[in-house]
BATIDO-309609 format. One record per residue (C-alpha): x, y, z. Coordinates in steps of 0.001 Angstrom, whole numbers, padded with zeros to 6 digits, always signed. Layout:
<nodes>
XYZ...
</nodes>
This chain:
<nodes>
+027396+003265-023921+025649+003643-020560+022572+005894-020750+022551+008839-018162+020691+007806-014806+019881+010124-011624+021542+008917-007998+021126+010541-004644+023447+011057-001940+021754+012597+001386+019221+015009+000054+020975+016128-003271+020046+014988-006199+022507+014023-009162+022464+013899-013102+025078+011239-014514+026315+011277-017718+028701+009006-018490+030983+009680-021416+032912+006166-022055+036839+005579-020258+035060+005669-017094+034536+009804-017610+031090+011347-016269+029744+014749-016344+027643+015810-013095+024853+017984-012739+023825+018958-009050+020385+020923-009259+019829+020739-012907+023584+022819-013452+026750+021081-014794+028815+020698-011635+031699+018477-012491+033485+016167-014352+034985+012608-012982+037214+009938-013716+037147+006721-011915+041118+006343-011011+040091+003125-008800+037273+001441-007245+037642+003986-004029+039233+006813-005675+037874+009154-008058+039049+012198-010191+037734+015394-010292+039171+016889-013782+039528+020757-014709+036813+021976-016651+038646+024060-018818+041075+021582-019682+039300+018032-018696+043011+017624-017288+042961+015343-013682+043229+017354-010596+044465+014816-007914+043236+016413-004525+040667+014183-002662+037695+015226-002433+034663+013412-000208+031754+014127-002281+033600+013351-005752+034340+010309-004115+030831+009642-002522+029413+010456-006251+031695+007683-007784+030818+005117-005339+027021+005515-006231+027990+005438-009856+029588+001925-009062+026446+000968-007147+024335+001904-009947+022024-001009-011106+020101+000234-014333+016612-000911-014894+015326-003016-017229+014010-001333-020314+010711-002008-020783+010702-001307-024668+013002-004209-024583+010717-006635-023299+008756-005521-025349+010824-006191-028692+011201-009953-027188+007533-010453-027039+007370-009178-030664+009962-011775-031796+010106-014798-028977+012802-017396-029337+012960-019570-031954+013317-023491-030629
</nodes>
């Protein structure tokens, strides 16, 4: 699963943690804000956070957060270059 990774839209800050079937939980300011569903490339889910049920109004920023999610590149983990140098390929 994809570890959680920060993205920024404007001046806000974001916390994403994605929980698998294209689900994430938001934090905006260091507070859980929301939870998303990717429904397609463009449109995204906010879901009820009582019962995690969809709630299919559009809304901007839900959408805005979901396209950064799908412009998210994650970095290279340097402890995993570092397990590579530790056992290089065998020829």
């Amino acid at each position: 699963m994809q570890s959680p990774f920060d993205i920024t839209i404007g001046n806000i800050d974001y916390a994403v943690f994605p929980e698998g079937e294209d689900k994430y939980v938001i934090f905006k300011d260091g507070i859980e804000y929301v939870h998303i569903q990717k429904d397609t490339e463009l449109q995204w889910i906010k879901l009820d956070p009582e019962t995690e049920t969809p709630l299919f109004e559009s809304d901007e920023e839900i959408n805005n957060i979901g396209k950064e999610i799908m412009a998210y590149v994650p970095e290279e983990d340097e402890d995993e270059d570092d397990l590579a140098e530790d056992f290089p390929e065998e020829n």
